[in-house]
MIGUDREN-850191 format. One record per residue (C-alpha): residue number from 1; residue in one letter; x, y, z. Coordinates in steps of 0.5 Angstrom, whole numbers. Last residue first. Layout:
BEGIN
+-----+---------+-------+-------+-------+
! num ! residuo !    xx !    yy !    zz !
+-----+---------+-------+-------+-------+
! NUM !       a !     X !     Y !     Z !
...
+-----+---------+-------+-------+-------+
END
This chain:
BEGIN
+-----+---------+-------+-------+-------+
! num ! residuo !    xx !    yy !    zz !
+-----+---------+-------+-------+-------+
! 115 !       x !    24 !   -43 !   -34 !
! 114 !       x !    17 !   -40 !   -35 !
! 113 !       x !    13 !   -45 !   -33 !
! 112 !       x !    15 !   -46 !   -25 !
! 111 !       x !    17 !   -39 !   -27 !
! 110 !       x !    11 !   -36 !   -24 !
! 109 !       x !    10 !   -42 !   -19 !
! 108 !       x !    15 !   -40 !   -15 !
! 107 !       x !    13 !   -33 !   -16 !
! 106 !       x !     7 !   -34 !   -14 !
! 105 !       x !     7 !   -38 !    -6 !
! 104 !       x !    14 !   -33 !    -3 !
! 103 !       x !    10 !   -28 !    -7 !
! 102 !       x !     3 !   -28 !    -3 !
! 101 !       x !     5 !   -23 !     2 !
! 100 !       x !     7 !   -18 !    -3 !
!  99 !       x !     1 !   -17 !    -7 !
!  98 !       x !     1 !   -20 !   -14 !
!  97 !       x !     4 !   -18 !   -21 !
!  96 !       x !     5 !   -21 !   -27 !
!  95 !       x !     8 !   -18 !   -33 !
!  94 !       x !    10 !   -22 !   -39 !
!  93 !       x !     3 !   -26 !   -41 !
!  92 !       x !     3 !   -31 !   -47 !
!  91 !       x !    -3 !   -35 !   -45 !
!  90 !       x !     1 !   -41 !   -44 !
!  89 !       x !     3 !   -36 !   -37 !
!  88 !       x !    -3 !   -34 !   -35 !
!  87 !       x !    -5 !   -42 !   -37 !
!  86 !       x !    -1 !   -44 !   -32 !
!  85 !       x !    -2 !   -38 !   -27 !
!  84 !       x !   -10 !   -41 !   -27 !
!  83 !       x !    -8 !   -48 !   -26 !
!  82 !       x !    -3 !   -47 !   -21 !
!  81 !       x !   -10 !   -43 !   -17 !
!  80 !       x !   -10 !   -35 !   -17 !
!  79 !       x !    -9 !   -32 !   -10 !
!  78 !       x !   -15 !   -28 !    -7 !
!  77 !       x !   -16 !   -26 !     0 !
!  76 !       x !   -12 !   -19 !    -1 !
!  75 !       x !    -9 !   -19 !    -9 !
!  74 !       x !    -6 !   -25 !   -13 !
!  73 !       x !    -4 !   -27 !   -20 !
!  72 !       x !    -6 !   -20 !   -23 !
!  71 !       x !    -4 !   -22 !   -30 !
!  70 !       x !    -1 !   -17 !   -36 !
!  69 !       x !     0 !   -17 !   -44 !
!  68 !       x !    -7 !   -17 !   -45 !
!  67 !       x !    -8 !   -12 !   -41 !
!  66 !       x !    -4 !    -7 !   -45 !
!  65 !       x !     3 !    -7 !   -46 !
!  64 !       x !     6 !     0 !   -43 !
!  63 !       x !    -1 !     4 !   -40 !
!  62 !       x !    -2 !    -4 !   -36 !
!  61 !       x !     6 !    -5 !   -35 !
!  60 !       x !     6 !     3 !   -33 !
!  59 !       x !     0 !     0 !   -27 !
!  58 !       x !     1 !    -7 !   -26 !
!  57 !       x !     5 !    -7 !   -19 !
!  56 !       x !     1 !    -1 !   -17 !
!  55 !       x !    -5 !    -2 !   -18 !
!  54 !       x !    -6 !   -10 !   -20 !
!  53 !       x !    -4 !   -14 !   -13 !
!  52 !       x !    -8 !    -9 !    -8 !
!  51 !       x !    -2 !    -8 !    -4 !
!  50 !       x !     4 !    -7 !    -8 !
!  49 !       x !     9 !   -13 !   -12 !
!  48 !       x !    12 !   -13 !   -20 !
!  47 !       x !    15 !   -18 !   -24 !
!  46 !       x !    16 !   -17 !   -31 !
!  45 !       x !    19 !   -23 !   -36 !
!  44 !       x !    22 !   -23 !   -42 !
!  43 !       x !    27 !   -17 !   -41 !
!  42 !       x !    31 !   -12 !   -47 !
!  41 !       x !    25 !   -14 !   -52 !
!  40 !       x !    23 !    -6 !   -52 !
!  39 !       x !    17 !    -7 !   -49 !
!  38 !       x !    20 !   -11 !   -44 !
!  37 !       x !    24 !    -7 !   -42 !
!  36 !       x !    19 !     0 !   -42 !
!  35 !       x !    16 !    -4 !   -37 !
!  34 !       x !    22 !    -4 !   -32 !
!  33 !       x !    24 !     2 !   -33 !
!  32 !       x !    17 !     5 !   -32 !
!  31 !       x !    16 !     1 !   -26 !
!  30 !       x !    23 !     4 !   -23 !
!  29 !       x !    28 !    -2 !   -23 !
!  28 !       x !    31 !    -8 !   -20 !
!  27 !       x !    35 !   -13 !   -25 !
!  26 !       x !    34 !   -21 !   -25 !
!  25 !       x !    39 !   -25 !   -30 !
!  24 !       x !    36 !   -31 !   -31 !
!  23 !       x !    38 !   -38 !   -31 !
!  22 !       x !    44 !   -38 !   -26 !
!  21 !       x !    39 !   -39 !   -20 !
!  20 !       x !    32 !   -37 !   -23 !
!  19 !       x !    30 !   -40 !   -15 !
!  18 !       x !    33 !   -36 !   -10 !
!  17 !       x !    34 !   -30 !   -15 !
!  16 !       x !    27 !   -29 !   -16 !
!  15 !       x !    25 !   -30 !    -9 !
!  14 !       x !    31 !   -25 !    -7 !
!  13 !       x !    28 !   -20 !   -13 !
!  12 !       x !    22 !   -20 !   -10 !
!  11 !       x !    25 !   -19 !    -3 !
!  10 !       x !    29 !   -13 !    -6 !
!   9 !       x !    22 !   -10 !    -9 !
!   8 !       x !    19 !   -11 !    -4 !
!   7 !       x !    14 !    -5 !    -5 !
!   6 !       x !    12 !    -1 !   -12 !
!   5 !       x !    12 !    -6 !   -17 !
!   4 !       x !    18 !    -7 !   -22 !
!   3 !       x !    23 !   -13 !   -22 !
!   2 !       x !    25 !   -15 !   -29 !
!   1 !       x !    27 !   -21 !   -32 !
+-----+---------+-------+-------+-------+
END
């Protein structure tokens, strides 16, 4: 898993960690890095964190794997259902992102179903 995103990137890869436990390595990196990986195969899964929930927590995901590749999971007032996230994620999306605030309540969920 890579983090990228342009705030908390610490704390992402803290909440990540906590519950991935030994199932996942988790590496911070710079948003071009971190999508640049997955374009490669070299990470599966792309967590990323700004203000809005999609600007800059996606953007080089975006320009990197295409939108269909790509689900905003929260912005301001506004967090996708469980439900939603499921089907972000049967749907085959490998890039997340979500505003900071909300990641103690998507990441969890996130890899609730890809784990």
């Amino acid at each position: 898993m890579v983090i990228g995103g342009q705030i908390a990137k610490q704390r992402v890869a803290d909440i990540t960690a906590k519950i991935a436990g030994d199932k996942a390595s988790i590496e911070i990196k710079s948003d071009i890095e971190a999508a640049m990986a997955i374009k490669t195969g070299a990470a599966d899964l792309y967590l990323g964190a700004c203000n809005t929930g999609g600007g800059g927590a996606l953007a080089m995901a975006i320009a990197l794997l295409g939108m269909g590749q790509c689900a905003t999971v929260s912005m301001p007032g506004n967090i996708k259902s469980e439900a939603e996230i499921k089907a972000e994620v049967e749907a085959g999306k490998k890039a997340y992102g979500f505003t900071a605030q909300h990641a103690e309540e998507v990441i969890p969920v996130i890899l609730k179903y890809l784990l």
